[in-house]
VEXPA-729150 format. One record per atom (N, C-alpha, C, O): residue in one letter; x, y, z. Coordinates in pm, whole numbers, plus 50000, padded with zeros to 5 digits. Layout:
<pts>
aXYZ/...
</pts>
This chain:
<pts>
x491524937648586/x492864939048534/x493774945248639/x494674938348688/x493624957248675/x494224963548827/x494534952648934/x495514952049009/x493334943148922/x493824938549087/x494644925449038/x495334919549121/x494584920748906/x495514912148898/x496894914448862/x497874907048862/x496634934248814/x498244938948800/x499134937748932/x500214931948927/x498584943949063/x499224944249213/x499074927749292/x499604925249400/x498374919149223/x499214905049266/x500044899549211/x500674891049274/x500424902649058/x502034899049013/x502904908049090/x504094905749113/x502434915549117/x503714929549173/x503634924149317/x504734926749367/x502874918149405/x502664911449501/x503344898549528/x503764895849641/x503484887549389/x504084876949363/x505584878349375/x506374872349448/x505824890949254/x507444892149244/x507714895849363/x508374886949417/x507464907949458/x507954909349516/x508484898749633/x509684897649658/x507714893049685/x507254879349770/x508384865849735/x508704857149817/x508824866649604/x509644854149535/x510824860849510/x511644853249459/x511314874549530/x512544876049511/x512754886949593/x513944889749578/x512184895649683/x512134906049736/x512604916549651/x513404925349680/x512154915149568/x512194927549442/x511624938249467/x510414939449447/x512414949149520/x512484964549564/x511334969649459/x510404977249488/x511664962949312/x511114976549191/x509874973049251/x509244980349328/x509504960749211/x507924956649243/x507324962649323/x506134964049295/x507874969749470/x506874976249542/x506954987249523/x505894993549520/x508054993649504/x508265007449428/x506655007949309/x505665015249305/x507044997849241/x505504998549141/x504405002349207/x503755011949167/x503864991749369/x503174992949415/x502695002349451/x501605007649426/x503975006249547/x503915023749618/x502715030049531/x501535032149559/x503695032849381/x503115042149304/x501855040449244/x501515050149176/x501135032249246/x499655028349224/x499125031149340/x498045025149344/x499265035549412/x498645035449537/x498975046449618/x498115051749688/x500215050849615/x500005062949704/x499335073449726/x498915077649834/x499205078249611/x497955087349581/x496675086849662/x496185096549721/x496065071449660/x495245068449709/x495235067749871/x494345074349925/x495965061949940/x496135066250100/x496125077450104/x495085082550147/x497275086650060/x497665099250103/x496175107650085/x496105115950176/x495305107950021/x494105113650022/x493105110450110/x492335118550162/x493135095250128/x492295088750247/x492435095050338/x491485100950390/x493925095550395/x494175097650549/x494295111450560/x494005115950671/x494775122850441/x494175133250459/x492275138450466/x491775149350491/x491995132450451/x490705131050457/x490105126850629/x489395132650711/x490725116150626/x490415113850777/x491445124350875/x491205122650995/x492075130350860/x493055137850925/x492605154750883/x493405163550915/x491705157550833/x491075170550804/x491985177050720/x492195188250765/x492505175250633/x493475177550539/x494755183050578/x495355191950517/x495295174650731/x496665178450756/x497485170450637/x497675158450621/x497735177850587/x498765172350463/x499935166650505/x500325156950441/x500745171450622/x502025164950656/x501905152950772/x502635143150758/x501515153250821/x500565143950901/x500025130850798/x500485119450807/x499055134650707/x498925121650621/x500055119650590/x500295108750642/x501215123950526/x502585119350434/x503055110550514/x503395099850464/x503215112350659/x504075106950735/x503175093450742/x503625082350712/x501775095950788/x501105083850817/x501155066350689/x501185054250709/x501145075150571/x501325068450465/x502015064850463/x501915052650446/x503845071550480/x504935065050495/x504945051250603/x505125039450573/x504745055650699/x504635043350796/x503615032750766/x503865021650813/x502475034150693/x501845024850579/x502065016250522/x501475005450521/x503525021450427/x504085015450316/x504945008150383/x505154996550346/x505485012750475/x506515001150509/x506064992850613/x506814983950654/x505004994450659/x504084982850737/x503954971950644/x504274960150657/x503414978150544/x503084969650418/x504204957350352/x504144945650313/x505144967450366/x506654959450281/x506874945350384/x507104933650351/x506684952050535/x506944938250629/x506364933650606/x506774924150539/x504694933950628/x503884921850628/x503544916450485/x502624908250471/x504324921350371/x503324916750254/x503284903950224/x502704901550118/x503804892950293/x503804879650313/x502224877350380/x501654867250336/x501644883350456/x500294880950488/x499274886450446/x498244888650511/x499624890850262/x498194893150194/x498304883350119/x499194878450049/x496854880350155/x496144861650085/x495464867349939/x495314860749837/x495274874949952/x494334881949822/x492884882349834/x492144884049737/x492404880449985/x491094874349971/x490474890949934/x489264891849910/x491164901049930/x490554914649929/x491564920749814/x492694916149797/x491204928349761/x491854937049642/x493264942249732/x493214946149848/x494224941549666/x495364953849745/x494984962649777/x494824963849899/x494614973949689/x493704984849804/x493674987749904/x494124996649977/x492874976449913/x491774977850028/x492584973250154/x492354977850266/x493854960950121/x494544957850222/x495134964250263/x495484963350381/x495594975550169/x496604989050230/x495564994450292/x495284988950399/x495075000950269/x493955010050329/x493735006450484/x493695015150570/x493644996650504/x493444989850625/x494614989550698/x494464992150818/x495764987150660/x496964989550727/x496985005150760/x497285008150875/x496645016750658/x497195027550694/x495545033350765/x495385045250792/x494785026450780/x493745032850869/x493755027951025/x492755030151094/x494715022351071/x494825014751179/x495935018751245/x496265013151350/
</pts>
């Protein structure tokens, strides 16, 4: 159910560049980076924020090149671990 919630939010956004839709996204998900990369970052907390930020909007450019072959997640994750 989750991963087919963030490919409509993936769809809309993609077919109308609908701001809310990733705003949605963001918020399903931020949580989740921002802990990752504090994690990999030894719990610099401001350091992850920033990293995440630059994440999300990696994300916003490329979200034309998620195919779905992987959960959203995991595609963020990969953007903000790189």
């Amino acid at each position: 159910a989750e991963a087919r919630i963030d490919q409509a939010l993936v769809a809309r956004v993609l077919l109308g560049n609908e701001g809310r839709a990733f705003e949605q996204l963001l918020r399903r998900h931020q949580g989740m980076v921002r802990a990752q990369l504090r994690r990999l970052l030894h719990g610099d907390e401001a350091a992850a924020d920033d990293l995440a930020q630059e994440a999300f909007l990696l994300a916003w450019r490329k979200l034309d090149q998620f195919r779905g072959d992987a959960r959203f997640p995991t595609w963020l994750y990969r953007i903000a671990y790189t």
